[in-house]
N, C-alpha and C positions, 0 to 999 in steps of 0.2 A: 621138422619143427626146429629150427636154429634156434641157438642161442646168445644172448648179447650180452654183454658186459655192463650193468648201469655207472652211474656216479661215485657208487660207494666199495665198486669193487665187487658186487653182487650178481649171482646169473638169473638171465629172465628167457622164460621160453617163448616165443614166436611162433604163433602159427601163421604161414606163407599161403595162400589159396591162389591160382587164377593168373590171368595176367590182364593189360590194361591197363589205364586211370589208378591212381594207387588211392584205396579206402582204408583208413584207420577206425576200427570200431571196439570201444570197451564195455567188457561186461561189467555184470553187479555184481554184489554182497552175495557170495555163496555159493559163486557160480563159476564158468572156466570159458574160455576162447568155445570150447567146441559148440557149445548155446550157443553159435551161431550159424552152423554147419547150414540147417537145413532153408534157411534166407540168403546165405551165399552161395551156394554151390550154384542153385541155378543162372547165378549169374557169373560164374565165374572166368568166362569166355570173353567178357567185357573187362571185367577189373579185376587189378591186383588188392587182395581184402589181405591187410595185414593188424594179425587179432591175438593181439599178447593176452598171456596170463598173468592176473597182476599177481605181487608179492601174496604171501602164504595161500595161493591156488591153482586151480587147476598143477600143468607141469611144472611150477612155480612156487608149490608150497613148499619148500624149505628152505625158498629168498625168506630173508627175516624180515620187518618192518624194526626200524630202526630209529624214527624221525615218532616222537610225541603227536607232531602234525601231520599226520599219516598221508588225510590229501595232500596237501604239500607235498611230500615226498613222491605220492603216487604221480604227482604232476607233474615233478621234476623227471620220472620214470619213463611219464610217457613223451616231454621232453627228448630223451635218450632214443628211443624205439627213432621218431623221427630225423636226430642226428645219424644214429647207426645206417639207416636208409636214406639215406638224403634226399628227406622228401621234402619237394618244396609245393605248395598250392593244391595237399591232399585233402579230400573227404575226410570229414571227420564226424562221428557219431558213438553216442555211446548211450546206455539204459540202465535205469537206477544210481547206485552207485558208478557205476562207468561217466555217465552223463556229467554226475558232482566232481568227479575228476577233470572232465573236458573244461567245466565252467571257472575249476581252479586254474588249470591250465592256461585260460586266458585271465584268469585276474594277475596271472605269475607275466607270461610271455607274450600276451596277447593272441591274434588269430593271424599274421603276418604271414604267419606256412599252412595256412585252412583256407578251402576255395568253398566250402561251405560247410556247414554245418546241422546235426539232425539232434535233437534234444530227445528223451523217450521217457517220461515218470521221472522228472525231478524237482525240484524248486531251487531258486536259487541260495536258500538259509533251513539248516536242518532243521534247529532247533529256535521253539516259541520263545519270542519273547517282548518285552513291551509296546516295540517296533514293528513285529512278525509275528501273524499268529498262523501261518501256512506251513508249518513245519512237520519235518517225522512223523506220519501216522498221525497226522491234524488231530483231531478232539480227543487222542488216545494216547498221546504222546503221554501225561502225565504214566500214564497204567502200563505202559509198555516199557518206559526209560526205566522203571521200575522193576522188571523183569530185569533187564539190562545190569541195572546197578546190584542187584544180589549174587548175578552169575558173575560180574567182578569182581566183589569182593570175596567171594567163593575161592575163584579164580588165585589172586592174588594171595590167600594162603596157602592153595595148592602149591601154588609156584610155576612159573611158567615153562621152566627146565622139566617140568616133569611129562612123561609121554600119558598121551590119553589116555591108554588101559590101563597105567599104573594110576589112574587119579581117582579120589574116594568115591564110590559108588554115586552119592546124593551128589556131585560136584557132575557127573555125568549126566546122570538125569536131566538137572537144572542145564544143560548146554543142550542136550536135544528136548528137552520143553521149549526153550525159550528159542530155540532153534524154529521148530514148529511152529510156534506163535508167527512166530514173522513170515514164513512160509504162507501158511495156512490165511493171512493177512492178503496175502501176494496175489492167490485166488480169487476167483469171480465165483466159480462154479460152486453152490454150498456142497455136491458131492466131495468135489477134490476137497474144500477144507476139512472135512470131518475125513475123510482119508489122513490128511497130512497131520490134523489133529492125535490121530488111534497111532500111527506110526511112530510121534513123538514119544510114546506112552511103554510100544509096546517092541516094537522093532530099531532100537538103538544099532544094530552092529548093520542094519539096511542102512540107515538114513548115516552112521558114521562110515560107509563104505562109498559106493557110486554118488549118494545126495549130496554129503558134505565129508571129503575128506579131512582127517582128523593130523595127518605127521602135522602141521604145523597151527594148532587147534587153537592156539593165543592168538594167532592172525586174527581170529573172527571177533574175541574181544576186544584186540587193540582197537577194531573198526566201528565196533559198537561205543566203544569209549568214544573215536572222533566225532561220532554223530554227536555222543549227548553232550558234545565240547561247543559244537555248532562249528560252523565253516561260511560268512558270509562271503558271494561274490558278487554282490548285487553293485558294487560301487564300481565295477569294472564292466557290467553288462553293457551299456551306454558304448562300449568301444568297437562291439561286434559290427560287423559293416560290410561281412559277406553275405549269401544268402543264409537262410536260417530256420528252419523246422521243428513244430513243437508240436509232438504226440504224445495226445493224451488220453489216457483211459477214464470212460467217464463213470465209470463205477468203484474208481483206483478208493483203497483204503488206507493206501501210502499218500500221496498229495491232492491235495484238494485241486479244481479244476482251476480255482481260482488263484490259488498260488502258484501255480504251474503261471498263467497270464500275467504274472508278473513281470518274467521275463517278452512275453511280448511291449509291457509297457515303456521297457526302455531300449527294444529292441524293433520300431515299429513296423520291420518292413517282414519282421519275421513271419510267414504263413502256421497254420493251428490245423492240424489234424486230429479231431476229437473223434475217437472209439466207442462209441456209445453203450456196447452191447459190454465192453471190456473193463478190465478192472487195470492192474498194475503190472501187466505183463501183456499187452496186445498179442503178441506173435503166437501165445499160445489161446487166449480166448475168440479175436479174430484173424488166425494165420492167414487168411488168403486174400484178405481188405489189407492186411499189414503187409505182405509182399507187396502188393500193387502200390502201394503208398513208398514203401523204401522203394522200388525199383523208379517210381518216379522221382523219389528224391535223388537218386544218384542221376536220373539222365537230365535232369535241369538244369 
């Protein structure tokens, strides 16, 4: 798993799979490169799948975020990954949070070095507002930013120098509550939510171990902050003009179907892959409809 140097002097880890076609793919909010092991490997034989860890994740959590404008920053990151490899006319795909970085991505640099493009549960604007009501957790946005804003100001007298087992008990809890929520939100399955619901509650040293690693535990607020800050790139969508793929889960409790179609509006040549049976995560509520669909998306 190499590591690269970004913009500001920071190391970021790399994960290298496969050879072939070079695929650039980023994960989400919570998550690390390896969430993609079991959709790449099988195809590894065809393409090179190059699958960073962003800033405070996976092998990557003790790169700091440093930029107020986090995606921005992350954009300019992932930016870097494709200087460091010089890749020029690469696959590019990313899910959730990953995706909102790609769509920064081109409002920053455009899609000039993208021979196409795979979108997976995002919209192009976080946060609701006069203009946009498809945002964050659509109809729950109010109830959920909510959660958000108490575990930062929690947060913010903690201090964010401080390591997570030294921070005040109620300051932990409130980070895997509101942790779970979003989790638990992420699921289709009402068994998995009420699992990920009891765990929030009851198993903090599980879910601050393998689920969410904690060394760099203000990553995850910085990121909750950028959401409730909003990130429009709707004024730059209009530019994309490679191919273009937008998977959607149609039980998703993150974006509405209809805000996700947004970006076909102004992307018209874009193809829709709707999930019917799935919520906010395909690959785990339909993994083998969602192979078949990414494997098509790379041979097109």
């Amino acid at each position: 798993m190499p590591q690269i140097i970004l913009h500001d002097g920071q190391p970021l880890h790399v994960r290298i799979i496969g050879r072939g076609k070079p695929v650039v793919l980023v994960h989400g909010f919570a998550s690390n490169s390896s969430h993609w092991l079991p959709n790449v490997l099988p195809l590894a034989h065809r393409y090179r799948f190059i699958l960073p860890d962003l800033r405070g994740f996976g092998r990557s959590c003790r790169t700091q975020i440093t930029d107020e404008k986090v995606f921005d920053q992350y954009a300019r990151d992932l930016h870097d990954v494709l200087e460091h490899f010089q890749l020029d006319q690469t696959a590019l795909g990313g899910i959730s949070t990953g995706a909102y970085i790609c769509l920064t991505y081109n409002r920053l640099y455009g899609f000039d070095r993208v021979s196409k493009y795979l979108n997976i549960e995002h919209t192009p604007q976080s946060r609701i507002g006069e203009d946009w009501q498809h945002g964050l957790f659509s109809e729950k946005q109010d109830e959920l930013f909510a959660c958000f804003e108490r575990l930062l100001e929690m947060a913010e007298v903690a201090g964010p120098e401080t390591p997570y087992w030294s921070l005040p008990e109620e300051v932990r809890r409130e980070f895997a509550l509101t942790l779970t929520r979003v989790l638990s939100r992420a699921l289709n399955n009402p068994v998995a939510r009420g699992v990920a619901r009891l765990a929030g509650q009851y198993a903090e040293r599980l879910l601050a171990g393998p689920v969410f690693p904690v060394e760099n535990w203000f990553a995850y607020i910085q990121v909750m902050r950028a959401f409730m800050n909003g990130n429009d790139t709707r004024a730059a969508l209009a530019g994309i003009k490679v191919p273009t793929t937008l998977m959607i889960g149609a039980q998703s409790r993150f974006f509405s179907t209809e805000g996700q179609l947004e970006i076909q509006r102004h992307v018209p040549h874009a193809k829709v892959v709707t999930f019917e049976r799935s919520g906010h995560i395909p690959m785990l509520d339909q993994p083998l409809r969602f192979q078949r669909e990414f494997a098509r998306f790379l041979a097109q």
